[in-house]
Every structure is written in structure tokens, then in C-alpha cells.
C-alpha positions as CSV (number, residue, x, y, z in Angstrom):
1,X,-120.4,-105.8,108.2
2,X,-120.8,-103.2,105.3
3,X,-117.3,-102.3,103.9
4,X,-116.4,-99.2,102.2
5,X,-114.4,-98.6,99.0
6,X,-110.8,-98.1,99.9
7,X,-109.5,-95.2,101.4
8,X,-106.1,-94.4,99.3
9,X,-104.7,-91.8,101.1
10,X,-104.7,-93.3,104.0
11,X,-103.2,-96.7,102.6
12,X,-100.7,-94.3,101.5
13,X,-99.6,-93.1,104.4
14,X,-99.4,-96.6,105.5
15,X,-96.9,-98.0,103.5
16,X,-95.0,-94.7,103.4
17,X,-94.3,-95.3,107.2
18,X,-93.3,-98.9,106.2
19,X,-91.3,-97.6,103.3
20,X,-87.9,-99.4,104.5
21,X,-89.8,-102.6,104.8
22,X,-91.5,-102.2,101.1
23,X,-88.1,-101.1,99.7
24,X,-86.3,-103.9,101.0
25,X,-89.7,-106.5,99.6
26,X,-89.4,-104.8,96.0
27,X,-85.5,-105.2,96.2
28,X,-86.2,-109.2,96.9
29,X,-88.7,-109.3,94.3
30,X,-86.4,-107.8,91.2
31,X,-83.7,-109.9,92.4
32,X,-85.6,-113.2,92.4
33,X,-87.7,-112.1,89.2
34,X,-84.4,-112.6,87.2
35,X,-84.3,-116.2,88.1
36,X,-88.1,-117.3,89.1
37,X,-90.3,-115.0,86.6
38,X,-92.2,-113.9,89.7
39,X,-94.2,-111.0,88.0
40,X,-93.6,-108.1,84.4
41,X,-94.2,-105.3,86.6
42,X,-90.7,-104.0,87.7
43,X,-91.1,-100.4,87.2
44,X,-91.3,-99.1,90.6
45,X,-94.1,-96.4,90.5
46,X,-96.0,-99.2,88.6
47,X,-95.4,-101.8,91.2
48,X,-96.5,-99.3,93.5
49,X,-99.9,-98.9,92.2
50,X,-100.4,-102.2,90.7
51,X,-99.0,-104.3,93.0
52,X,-98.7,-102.3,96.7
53,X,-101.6,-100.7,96.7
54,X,-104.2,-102.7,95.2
55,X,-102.9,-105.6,97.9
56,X,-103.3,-103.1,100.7
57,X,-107.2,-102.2,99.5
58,X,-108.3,-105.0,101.1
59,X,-106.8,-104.3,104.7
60,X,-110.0,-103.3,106.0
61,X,-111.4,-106.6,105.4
62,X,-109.3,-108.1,108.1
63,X,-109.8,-108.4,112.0
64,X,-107.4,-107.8,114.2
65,X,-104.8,-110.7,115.4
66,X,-106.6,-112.5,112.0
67,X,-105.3,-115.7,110.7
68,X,-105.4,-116.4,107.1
69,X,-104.9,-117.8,104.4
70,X,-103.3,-117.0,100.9
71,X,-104.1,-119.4,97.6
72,X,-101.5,-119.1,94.8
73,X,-99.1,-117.1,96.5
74,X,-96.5,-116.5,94.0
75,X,-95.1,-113.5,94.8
76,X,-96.5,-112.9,97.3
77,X,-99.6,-110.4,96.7
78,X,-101.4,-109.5,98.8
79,X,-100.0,-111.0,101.7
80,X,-96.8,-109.5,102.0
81,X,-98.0,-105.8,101.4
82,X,-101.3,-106.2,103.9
83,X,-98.5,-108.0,106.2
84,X,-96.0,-105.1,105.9
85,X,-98.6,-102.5,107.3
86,X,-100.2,-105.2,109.4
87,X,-97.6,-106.8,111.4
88,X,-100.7,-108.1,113.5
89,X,-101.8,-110.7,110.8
90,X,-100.3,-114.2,110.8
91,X,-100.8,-116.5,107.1
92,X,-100.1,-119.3,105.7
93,X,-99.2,-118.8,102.3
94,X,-100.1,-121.5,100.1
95,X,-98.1,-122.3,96.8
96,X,-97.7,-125.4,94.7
97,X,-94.6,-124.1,92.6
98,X,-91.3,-125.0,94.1
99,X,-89.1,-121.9,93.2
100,X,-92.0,-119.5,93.9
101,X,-92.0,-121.2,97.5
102,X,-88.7,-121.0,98.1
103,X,-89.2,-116.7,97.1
104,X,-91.8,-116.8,99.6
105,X,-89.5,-118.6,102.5
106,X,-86.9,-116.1,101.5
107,X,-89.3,-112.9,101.5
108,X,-90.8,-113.9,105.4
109,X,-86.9,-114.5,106.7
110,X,-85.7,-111.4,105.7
111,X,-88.8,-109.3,106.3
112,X,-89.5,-110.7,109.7
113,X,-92.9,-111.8,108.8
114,X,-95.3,-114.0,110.9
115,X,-96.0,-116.6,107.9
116,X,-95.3,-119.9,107.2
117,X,-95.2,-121.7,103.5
118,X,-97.2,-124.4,102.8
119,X,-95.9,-125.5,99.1
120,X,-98.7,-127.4,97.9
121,X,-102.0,-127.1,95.8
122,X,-104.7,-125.4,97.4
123,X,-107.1,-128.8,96.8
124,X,-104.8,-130.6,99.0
125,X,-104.8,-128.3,101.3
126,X,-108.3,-127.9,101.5
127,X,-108.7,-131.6,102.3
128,X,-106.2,-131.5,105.0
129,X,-107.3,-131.6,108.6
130,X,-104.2,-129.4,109.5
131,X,-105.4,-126.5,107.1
132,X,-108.9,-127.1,106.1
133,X,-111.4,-124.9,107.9
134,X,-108.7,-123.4,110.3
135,X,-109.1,-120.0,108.9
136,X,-110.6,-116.3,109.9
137,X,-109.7,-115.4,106.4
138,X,-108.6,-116.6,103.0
139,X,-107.6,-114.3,100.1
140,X,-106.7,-114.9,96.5
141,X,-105.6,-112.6,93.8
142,X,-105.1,-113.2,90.2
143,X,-105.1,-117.0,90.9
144,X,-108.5,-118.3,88.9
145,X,-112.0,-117.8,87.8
146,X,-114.2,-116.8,90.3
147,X,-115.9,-119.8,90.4
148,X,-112.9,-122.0,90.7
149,X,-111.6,-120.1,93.0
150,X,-114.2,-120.4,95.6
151,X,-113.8,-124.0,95.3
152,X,-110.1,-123.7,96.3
153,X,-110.8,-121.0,99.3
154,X,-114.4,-122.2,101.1
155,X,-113.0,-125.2,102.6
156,X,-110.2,-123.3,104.3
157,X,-112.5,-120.7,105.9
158,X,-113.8,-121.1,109.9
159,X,-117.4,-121.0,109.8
160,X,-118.3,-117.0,110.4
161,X,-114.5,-116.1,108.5
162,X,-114.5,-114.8,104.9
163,X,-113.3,-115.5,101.8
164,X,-111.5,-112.5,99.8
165,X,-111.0,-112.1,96.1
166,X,-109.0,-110.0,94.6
167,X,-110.5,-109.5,91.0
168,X,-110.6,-107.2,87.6
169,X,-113.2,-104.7,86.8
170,X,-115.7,-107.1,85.3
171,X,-115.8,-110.2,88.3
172,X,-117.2,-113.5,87.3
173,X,-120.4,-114.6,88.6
174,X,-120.3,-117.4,91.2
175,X,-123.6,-117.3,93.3
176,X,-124.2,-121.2,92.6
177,X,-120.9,-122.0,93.7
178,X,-120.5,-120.1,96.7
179,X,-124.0,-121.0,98.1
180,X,-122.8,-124.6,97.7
181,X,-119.7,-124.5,99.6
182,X,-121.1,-122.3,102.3
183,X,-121.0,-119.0,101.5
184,X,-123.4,-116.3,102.1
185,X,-124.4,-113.0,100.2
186,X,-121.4,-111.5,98.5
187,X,-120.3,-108.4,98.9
188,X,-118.9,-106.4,95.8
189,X,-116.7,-103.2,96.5
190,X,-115.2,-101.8,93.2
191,X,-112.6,-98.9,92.9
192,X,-110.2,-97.4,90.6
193,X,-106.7,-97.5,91.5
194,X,-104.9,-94.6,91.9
195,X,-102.5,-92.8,89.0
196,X,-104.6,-94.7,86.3
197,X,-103.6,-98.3,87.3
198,X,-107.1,-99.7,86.8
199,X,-110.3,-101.0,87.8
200,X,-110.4,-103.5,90.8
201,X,-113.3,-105.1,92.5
202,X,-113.4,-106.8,95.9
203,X,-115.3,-109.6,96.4
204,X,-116.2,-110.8,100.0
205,X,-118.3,-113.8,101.2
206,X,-119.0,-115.1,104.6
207,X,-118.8,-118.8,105.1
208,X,-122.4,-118.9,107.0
209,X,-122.1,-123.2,107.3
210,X,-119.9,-125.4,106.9
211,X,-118.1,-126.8,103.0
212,X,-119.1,-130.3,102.3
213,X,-116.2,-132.6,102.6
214,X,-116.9,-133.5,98.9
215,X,-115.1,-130.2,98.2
216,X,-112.6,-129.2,96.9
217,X,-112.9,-132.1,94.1
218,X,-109.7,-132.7,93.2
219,X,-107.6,-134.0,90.0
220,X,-108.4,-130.7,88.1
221,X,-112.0,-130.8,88.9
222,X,-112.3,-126.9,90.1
223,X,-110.9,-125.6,86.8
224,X,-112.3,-127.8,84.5
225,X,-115.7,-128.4,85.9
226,X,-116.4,-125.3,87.7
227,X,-119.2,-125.3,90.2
């Protein structure tokens, strides 16, 4: 499938007729940022751009009734936004970080989210029969190099699902990697975020075969010896 670059205005109306739900997110988020260090942006226009709207850019990329996976939660981006204005998409939400898990819990209980908290690291998970290929879909934002970060998301993808990344203007290559753990031909989608909050890039990849079980490594291997 051949995605387009994101359609803003319409994203904005989606979150605008979600704006209780978004309010009530943000509200959790300044709260819990006091205590946890969940994220700098707390300006709400800027959390609006930066944080709302560059999770929602990537709604297209998801089928309907999808179930997928998030690596490196933390606060919760993109999931909780692409959840908010898609209450048909179930995750698990993947976090090694104690207090940022118990945010997360918090966040889905409140909101009314179909989600569930798995607080571990992503390399465990992706050696675990109960997670690892089980996937239509596994996004990551700000989490790791591109490389690395394959490593961590692959395993977790169904053959025929994709992997997402959320990344800055300037990606990092990861061909090698990719073709390794199964993935096909990327697909890079770049776009400016509105109001002067930056350039993004979307990068997705279709697991065409299955990940060796050799992967993900383990005991630090994906960040120190990328692929």
C-alpha cells in the first residue's frame, strides 16, 4: 500500500471531536510530569503540535480492529493520541521503567482505553511466545536509532504486519538491518508539522518473513552492536 503524507486538517478535526478525552490525557500528563519526568513539553499549544499531532500522523498506517504494539511507551506517544481518535485499536504498550508504567496503567483506566501494560524491555518481549510475533503493527517514537530499533520491533510483528517509526527529519539508515529481521522495502513519508513544530519522517516496513529467533540479541546487544 502507498501512503500519503498526512492530512492535518483532517487530523485536526479528529482530535477536536475528541477534545474532552485529549483534555483530560494532557491533564494526567502535567500531573504525573511533576513526579515521573514524563516529557519538557507542557505548554499546551506545543503539546499540541509536538506531541498530539505528530502521534496522530501516523493513523493512516493502521487497519481497522488493528492490534499493536508500542516500544518505549513512556508517556505514552503515540498510542494514546492514535487510541483517542481510534477507539478501534487495541495495544500493548511496552515499558521497562516502573513509574512510567504505572502512568501508563493510570492513563488507560481513566481514559477507557483498550490497552494493556506490559512493563518490561522490548528484548524480552520479543523473545516471549506470549508477545513475540503476535502483532498487525508495532510503532516506536523517540525510543532509539533506527537500527536498533528495528531490532526491538521485527520480532513483534505478524508476518504481512508493519513496523512504524516515528523519526526526525534526517532518519537513520537501516536497510541491512531490516532485511535481516524480515522486513521488506521501506517506505519513507516526510512532513512538516504544523505551526512550525518541525520536520518528521515516517518510516514503514512490512515484515515479508519471518525474524530469526536469534533476534532480538539481548544484554545490550541492539544498542551497542547495531545490526
Amino acid at each position: 500500500m502507498k501512503y500519503q503524507t498526512p492530512d492535518f486538517e483532517k487530523l485536526k478535526g479528529m482530535i477536536a471531536q475528541n477534545r474532552e478525552k485529549f483534555d483530560a490525557f494532557f491533564s494526567l500528563l502535567l500531573f504525573y510530569n511533576r513526579k515521573f519526568n514524563l516529557t519538557t513539553v507542557t505548554d499546551p499549544d506545543e503539546a499540541e503540535g509536538k506531541h498530539f499531532l505528530d502521534s496522530v500522523a501516523g493513523e493512516a498506517f493502521f487497519p481497522q480492529n488493528a492490534y499493536a504494539a508500542e516500544v518505549g511507551s513512556g508517556a505514552g506517544f503515540p498510542s494514546v493520541p492514535l487510541m483517542l481518535v481510534r477507539p478501534d485499536l487495541r495495544f500493548t504498550l511496552i515499558e521497562s521503567t516502573g513509574k512510567k508504567c504505572a502512568f501508563l496503567r493510570e492513563v488507560i483506566k481513566e481514559l477507557d482505553l483498550s490497552a494493556e501494560v506490559a512493563c518490561m524491555r522490548a528484548e524480552d518481549a520479543g523473545k516471549d511466545p506470549a508477545y513475540r510475533e503476535k502483532y498487525d503493527l508495532c510503532c516506536a517514537r523517540a525510543v532509539a536509532p533506527l537500527p536498533s530499533l528495528a531490532e526491538y520491533c521485527m520480532p513483534l510483528v505478524r508476518k504481512g504486519g508493519l513496523f512504524l517509526a516515528y523519526k526526525g527529519a534526517e532518519p537513520e539508515q537501516a536497510w541491512r538491518a531490516l532485511a535481516i529481521l524480515g522486513g521488506g522495502s521501506p517506505q519513507k513519508i516526510s512532513y512538516e508539522l504544523p505551526s512550525g513544530f518541525g520536520a518528521r519522517t515516517l518510516i514503514a516496513i512490512e515484515k515479508i518473513k519471518p525474524t530469526p529467533f536469534t533476534y532480538p540479541r539481548g544484554n545490550g546487544a541492539e544498542r551497542n552492536r547495531p545490526l
